[in-house]
N, C-alpha and C positions, 0 to 999 in steps of 0.2 A: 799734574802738579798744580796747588793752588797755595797764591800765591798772598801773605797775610797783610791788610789796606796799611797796616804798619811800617810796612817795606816797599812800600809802591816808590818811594822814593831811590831807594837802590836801585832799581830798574828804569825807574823814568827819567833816565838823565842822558845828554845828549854825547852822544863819542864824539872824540878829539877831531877825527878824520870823516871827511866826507863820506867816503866810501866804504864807512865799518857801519851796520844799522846799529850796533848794541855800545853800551863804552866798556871800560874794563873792570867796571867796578859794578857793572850789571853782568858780568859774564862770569866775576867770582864769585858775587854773589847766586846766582843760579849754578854753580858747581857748587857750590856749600849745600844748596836746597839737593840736589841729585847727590849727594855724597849722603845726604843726613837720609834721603828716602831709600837709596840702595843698602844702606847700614843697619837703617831704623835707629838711628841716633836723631837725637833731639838738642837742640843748645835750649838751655833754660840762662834767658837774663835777667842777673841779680844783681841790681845796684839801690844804693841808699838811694838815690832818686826815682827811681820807679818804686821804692817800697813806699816812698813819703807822697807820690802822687796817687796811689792806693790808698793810704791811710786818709788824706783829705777829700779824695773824691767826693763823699756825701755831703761835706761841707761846702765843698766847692760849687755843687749843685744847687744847695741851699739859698749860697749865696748869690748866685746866677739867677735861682727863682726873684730873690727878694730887690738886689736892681732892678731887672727884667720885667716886673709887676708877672709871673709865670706861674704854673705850680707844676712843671713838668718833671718826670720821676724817672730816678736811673732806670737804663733798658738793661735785661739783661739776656737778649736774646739776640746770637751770634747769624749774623745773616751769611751765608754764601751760594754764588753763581760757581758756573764752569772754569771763572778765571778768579776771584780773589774770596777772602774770608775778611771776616772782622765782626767785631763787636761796639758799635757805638755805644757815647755816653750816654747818649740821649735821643729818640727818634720821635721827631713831633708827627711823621705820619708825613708832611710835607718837608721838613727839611732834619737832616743831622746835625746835631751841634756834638762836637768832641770837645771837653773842658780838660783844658792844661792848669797844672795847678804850679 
């Protein structure tokens, strides 16, 4: 199971209790992931705000180049290891930058 750099947050978070390693909201969320792989169900997120951080992306890079004095160009090649996926906005090669718009 791999696990997408967008949700690393659902899992990285510290449980209530000394003695639990996961919290509870890393333990649902990894039963949703195991429910969706044993199913082959998928959740697709659709909200007006990720469609409008889609539609600005290019500009928002633009604008990123044009502070930045940059000319760096959207990636669109989805990296993954044994443990997470993801697709940055932007890979200089030496660092990530992801633009929120």
């Amino acid at each position: 199971m791999i696990i997408r750099c967008s949700s690393l947050g659902k899992i990285m978070t510290n449980p209530k209790k000394k003695t639990e390693v996961l919290s509870k909201g890393a333990k649902t969320y990894i039963k949703e992931l195991v429910v969706q792989e044993l199913f082959d169900y998928k959740t697709i997120l659709d909200s007006k705000y990720c469609d409008k951080g889609i539609e600005v992306e290019d500009i928002s890079i633009d604008l990123y180049n044009e502070v930045n004095s940059t000319l760096y160009l959207k990636n669109t090649e989805r990296l993954t290891n044994d443990w997470i996926t993801g697709e940055c906005d932007i890979n200089t090669g030496d660092k990530i930058i992801d633009i929120k718009s």
